[in-house]
N, C-alpha and C positions, 0 to 999 in steps of 0.2 A: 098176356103175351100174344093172343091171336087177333086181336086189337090192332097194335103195335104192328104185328105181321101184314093186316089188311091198308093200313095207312101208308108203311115202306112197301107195297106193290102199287100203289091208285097214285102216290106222290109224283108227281112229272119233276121230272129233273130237271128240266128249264124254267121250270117255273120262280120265279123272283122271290127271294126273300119275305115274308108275311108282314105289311106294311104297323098292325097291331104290335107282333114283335120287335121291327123296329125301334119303336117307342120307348121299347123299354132297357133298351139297349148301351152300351155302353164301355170303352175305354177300358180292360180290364187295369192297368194302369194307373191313367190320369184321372181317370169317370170320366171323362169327357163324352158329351152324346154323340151317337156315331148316325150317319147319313151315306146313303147312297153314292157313291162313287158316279158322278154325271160320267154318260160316253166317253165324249171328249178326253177324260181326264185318263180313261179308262183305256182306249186307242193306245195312247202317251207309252201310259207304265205296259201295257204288252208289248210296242216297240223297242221299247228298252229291255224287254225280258227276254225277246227274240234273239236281241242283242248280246245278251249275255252280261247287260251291266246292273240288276238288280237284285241284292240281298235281304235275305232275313233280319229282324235283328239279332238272331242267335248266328248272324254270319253267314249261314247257310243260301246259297246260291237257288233263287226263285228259277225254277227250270222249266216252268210250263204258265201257259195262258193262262190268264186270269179271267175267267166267265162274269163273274161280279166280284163288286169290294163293296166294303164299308171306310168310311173316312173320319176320325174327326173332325168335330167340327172348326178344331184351327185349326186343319188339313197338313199336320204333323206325323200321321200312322194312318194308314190303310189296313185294314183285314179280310182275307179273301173268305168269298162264300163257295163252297163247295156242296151241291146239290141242293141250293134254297137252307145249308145251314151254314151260317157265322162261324169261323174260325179264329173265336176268342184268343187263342193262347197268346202270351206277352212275348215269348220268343218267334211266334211265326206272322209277326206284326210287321209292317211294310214300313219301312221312312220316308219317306218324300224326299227329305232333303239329299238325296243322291238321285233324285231324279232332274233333268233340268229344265226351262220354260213350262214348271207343272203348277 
């Protein structure tokens, strides 16, 4: 536990997602491999969240910036990272397709 304790103080919270973990990452869904969410793409879905026009899939109303995402890779679901960790769940999964020119 004091391991654990020393790692969640020295962890930088901006720090990117751990490129190794990526790899092994994955679609809790489809398995689909997930990749990095480019800027650009990432711009988009925050104007639209500003907006107020971007949902969960459990419905729920995205109501805050998205710092990083993960994508699959036929850019179908986004997954937001919260503090350099992947937020696997199937219900707080992103659709794209209510997003638009994304």
């Amino acid at each position: 536990l004091q391991y654990n304790m020393r790692v969640l103080i020295h962890q930088d919270p901006n720090m990117p997602i751990d490129g190794k973990l990526l790899e092994i990452l994955c679609c809790p869904l489809s398995k689909t491999p997930l990749t990095r969410l480019p800027p650009g793409q990432l711009k988009k879905l925050n104007q639209a969240v500003s907006a107020g026009e971007v949902q969960y899939v459990n419905g729920d109303p995205v109501e805050h910036p998205v710092k990083e995402a993960l994508i699959t890779e036929d850019s179908k679901v986004m997954y937001p990272v919260v503090d350099g960790i992947p937020i696997l769940l199937a219900d707080k999964g992103i659709g794209t397709t209510q997003l638009t020119d994304f």
